[in-house]
N, C-alpha and C positions, 0 to 999 in steps of 0.2 A: 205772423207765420212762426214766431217763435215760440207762442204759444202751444204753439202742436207738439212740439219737443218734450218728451217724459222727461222726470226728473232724473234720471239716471245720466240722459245726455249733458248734463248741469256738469259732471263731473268732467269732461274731456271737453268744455268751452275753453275761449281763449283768456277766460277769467283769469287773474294771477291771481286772486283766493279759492281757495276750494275749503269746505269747511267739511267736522266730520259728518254733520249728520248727511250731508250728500255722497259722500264714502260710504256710509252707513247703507244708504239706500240704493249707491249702487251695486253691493255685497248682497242686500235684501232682492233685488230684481234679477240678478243673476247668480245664483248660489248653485241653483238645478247644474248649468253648464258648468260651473266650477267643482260640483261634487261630481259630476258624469265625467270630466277631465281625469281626474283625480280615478278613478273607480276604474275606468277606464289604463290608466298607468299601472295601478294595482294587476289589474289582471295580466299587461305584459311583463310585467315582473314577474310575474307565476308561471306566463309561459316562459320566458326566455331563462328561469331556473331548469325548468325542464328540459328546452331543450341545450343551453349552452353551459350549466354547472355540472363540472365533471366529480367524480369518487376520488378522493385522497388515498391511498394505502400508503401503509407504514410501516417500516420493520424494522426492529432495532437488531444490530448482531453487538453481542458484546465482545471483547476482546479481556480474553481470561488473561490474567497475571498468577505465576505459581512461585513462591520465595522460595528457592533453593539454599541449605547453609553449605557452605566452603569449609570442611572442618581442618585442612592443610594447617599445618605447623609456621607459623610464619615468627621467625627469630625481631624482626624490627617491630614488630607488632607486640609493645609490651603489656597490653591488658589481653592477650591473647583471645581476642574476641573474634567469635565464627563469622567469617565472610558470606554476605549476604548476595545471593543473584537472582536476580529477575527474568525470570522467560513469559515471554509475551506472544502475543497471533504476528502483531507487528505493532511498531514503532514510528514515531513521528519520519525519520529518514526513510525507511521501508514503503510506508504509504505514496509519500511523494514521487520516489523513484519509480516504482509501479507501477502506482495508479494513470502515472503519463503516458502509458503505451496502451493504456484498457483504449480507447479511440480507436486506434491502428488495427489490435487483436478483436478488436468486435465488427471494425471494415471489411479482415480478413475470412470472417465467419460468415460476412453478408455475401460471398464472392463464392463462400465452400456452397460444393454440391451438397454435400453432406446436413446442410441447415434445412430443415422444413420450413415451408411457404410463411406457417404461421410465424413465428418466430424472425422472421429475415426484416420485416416493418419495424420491431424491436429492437434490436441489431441495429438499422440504422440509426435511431433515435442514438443509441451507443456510440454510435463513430462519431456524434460531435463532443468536443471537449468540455463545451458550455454546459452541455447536461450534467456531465457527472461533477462541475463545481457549483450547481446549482440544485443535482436531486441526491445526491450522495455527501454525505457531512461528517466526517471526521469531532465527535467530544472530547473535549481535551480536560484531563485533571483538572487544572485552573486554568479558569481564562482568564482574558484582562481585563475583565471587572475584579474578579477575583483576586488579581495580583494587586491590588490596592488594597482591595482591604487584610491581603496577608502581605503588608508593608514588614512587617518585624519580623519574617522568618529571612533563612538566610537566600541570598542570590542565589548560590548555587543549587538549592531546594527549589525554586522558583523555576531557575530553569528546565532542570529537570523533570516535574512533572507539568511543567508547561506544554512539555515535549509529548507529554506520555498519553497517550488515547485510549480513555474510557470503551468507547463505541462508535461504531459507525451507523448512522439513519438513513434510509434508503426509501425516498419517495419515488410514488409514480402515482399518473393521474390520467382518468378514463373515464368516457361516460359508462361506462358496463362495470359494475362492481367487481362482479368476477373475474374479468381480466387484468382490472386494476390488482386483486391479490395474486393473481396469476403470474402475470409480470414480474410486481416485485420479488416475489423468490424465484423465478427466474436471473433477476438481476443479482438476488445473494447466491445462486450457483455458478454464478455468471463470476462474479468477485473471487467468491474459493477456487475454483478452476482456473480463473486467468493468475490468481498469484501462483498458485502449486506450476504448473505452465512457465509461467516467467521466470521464477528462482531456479527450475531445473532447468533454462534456458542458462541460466548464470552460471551454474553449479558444471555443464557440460562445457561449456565456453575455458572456463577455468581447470576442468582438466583436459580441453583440449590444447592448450595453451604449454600448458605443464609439460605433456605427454611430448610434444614438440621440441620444448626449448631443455630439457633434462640430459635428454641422451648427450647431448653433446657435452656441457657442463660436468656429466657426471664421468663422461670417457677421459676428457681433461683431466679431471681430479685424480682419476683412476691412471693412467701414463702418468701423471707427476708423483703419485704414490709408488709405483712399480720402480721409475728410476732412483727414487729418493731408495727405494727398500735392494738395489743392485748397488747403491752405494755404501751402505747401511751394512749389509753382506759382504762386501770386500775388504770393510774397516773390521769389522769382527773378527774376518779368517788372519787377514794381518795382524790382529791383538793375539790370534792362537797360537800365529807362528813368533811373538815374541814373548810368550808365556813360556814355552818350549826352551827358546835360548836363552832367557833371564830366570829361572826360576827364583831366585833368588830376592829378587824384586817383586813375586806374586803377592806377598801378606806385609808387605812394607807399612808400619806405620805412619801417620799422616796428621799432622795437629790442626791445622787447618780444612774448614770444609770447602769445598769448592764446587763447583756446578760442573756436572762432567760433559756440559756442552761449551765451557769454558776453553781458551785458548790455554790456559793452564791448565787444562784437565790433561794433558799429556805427561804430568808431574807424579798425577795417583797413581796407587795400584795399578799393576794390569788387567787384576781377579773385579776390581773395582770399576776400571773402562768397560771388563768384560759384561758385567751386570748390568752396567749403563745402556750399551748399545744393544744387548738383547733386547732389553727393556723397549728403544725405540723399535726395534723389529717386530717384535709383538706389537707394539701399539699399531705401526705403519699395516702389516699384513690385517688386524681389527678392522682398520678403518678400511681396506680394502673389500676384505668383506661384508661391512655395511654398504659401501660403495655398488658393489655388485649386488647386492640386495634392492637399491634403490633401484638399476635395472631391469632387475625381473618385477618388481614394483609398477614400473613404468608398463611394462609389457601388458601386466593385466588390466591399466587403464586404458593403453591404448586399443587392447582387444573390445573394451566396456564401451570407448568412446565410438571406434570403426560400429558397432550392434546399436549405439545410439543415438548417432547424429540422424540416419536414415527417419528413425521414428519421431523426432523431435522436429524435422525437419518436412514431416509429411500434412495432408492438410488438415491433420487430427489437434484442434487446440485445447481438450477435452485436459486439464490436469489431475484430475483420478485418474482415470483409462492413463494416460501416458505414465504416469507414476507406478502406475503394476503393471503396465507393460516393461517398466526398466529394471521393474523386481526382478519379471522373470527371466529376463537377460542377466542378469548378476546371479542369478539361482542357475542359469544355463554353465555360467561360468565355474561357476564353485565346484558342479558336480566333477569337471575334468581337473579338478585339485586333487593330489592324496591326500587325506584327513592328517595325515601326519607333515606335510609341509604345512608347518605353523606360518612361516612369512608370506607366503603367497594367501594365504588365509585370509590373516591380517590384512592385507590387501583387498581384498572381496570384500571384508567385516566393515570398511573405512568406508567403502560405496554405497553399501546398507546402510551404515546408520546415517549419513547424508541424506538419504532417498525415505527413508523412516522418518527422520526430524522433520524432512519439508512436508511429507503428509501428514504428521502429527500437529504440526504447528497452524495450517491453514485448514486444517478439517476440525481438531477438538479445540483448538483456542482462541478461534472465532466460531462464534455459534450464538444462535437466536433461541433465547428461549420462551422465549413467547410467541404464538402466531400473528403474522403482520393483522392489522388495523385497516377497513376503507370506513371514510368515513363522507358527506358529501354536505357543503356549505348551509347554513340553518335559510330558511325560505321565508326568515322575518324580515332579513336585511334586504331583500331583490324588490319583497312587498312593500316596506315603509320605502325603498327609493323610485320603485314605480309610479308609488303613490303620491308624492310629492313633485316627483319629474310634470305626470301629468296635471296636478293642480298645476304648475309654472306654467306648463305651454299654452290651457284653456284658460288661465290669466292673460295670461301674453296675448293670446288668438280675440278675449273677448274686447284687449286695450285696445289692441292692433284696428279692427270693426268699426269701434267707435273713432277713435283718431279719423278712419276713413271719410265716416259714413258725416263729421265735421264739415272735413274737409271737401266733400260734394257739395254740404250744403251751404256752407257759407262761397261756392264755387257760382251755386244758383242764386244768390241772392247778390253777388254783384253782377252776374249777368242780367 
């Protein structure tokens, strides 16, 4: 009976030798089922590129640096060398702080009426945190590969542009090429808008805060200035009325200099007290008037802040649109200025160029100057792993048969 057995069952006997040319010949008798396995895996790797490889897009935004020089006179500074500054889109602390509420601000977009259908699937993808430390990537001057091998420049160089961000990469992945590019520069309007949004959420917070705690601070100041200046005025009129009775004592010479806020300043001249204490009257009334400057100061913030918390506060998270819509509130403002109050001016001028910077800085110094990239995984790698997966199994499946097809028969042969 064993007889009947092809050579190829030779190899899956309970022999402990197997030699190759019996390998040989079981390779030789089944090769059809092992390349159909194999051919077979090839072809689901073609499909399942098809249907489960999705489009990569990419988009770089670069984050411009502009060197400004400081040309100020600075006296400690003896090779009198121009102070250098750096303006950036943003910075390693900037991004951090930020970029932790884009979740939140892109939850809140998912809730506005205002989001269209398309876009709200997007959005959600947005409110988890995990995506944007996984599709969003911050380049850093050097990183720490880099800081090994710039071992000999100094620490404090190191740190600093350790800190400093090239660029930001912005993936997103789609079976549809065009919503993959679509997307992504969604997601870099999505970035300018929620920064310009968030900093003027700071920039209102911060004079709302101000607008609040000033007045009172500044009325303080102002009462301790008015008493010190009733005091100030009493010691004066009292110097006039002993200029009058002493005349004699007005140009008295004097060898020693003395401070006429001194307890011996009651020694000098009268003409000399008298100079002294006008001197603090003018100053105290000054400072009064700066003082009451900061009030009217106050007043056009807090007119600025009552026109802008409403709009900051409404379900518009658009950072352009809110940025000229606060222009035109501060352009509303101005107009009920005279041109000729220069301080109330000044005041308006301070809230433009805050509302200028933030839209200058996250609209011109971050920017893409390239158009994003989809690109979609090469369809060698799905093929050569198809193709192998299936040799393995139709190996597997042809050992698996024989093992069996053994084990029946040496099953009949002790029965």
């Amino acid at each position: 009976m064993n007889e009947s057995y092809s050579s190829q069952d030779n190899l899956l006997q309970n022999d402990p030798e197997i030699s190759l040319g019996e390998i040989f010949v079981f390779f030789i008798d089944n090769w059809k089922k092992i390349a159909l396995g194999g051919l077979l895996g090839g072809l689901l790797g073609i499909s399942g590129w098809f249907v489960f490889a999705e489009y990569k897009a990419e988009l770089v935004i670069n984050n411009i640096s502009i060197e400004r020089k400081d040309n100020k006179d600075n006296k400690d500074n003896k090779d009198n060398k121009d102070k250098k500054n750096m303006t950036t889109g943003i910075d390693f602390v900037s991004w951090r702080s930020l970029s932790k509420n884009f979740p939140s601000l892109a939850s809140d977009l998912v809730a506005s009426e205002s989001t269209s259908s398309i876009d709200i699937d997007l959005f959600k993808e947005l409110s988890d945190s995990k995506w944007w430390s996984k599709n969003v990537l911050p380049t850093y001057t050097i990183s720490k590969s880099d800081a090994k091998d710039l071992a000999g420049i100094s620490k404090e160089l190191q740190d600093t542009a350790g800190t400093s961000i090239t660029n930001l990469i912005i993936n997103y992945s789609s079976p549809n090429k065009q919503e993959a590019l679509n997307n992504v520069e969604k997601i870099n309007q999505f970035i300018h808008n929620a920064f310009i949004y968030l900093t003027l959420k700071e920039i209102l917070n911060g004079y709302e805060s101000e607008a609040l705690s000033l007045d009172a601070e500044v009325q303080h100041k102002i009462t301790t200035a008015e008493v010190e200046l009733q005091y100030l005025s009493s010691k004066a009129q009292n110097l006039e009325e002993l200029r009058q009775r002493f005349p004699a004592n007005v140009g008295a010479n004097i060898q020693n200099i003395i401070d006429p806020k001194d307890a011996a300043s009651k020694y000098l001249p009268i003409s000399t007290q008298l100079v002294a204490i006008n001197t603090d009257i003018y100053t105290t009334k000054e400072t009064l008037s700066k003082l009451n400057d900061s009030l009217m100061r106050n007043l056009i913030i807090k007119q600025f802040v009552a026109h802008a918390l409403p709009l900051i506060n409404s379900n518009n998270k658009d950072g352009m649109v809110l940025v000229d819509q606060l222009i035109k509130v501060q352009e509303d403002i101005r107009s009920n200025i005279q041109p000729t109050d220069i301080k109330n001016m000044n005041a308006v001028n301070e809230i433009l160029a805050d509302l200028i910077a933030t839209k200058t800085r996250f609209s011109k110094f971050l920017e893409s100057f390239l158009a994003p990239t989809a690109v979609k995984p090469s369809l060698l790698l799905p093929i050569l792993s198809g193709f192998f997966i299936g040799l393995f199994f139709s190996l597997l499946g042809i050992l698996a048969t024989k093992v069996l097809n053994n084990y029946r028969a040496s099953e009949d042969l002790i029965s």
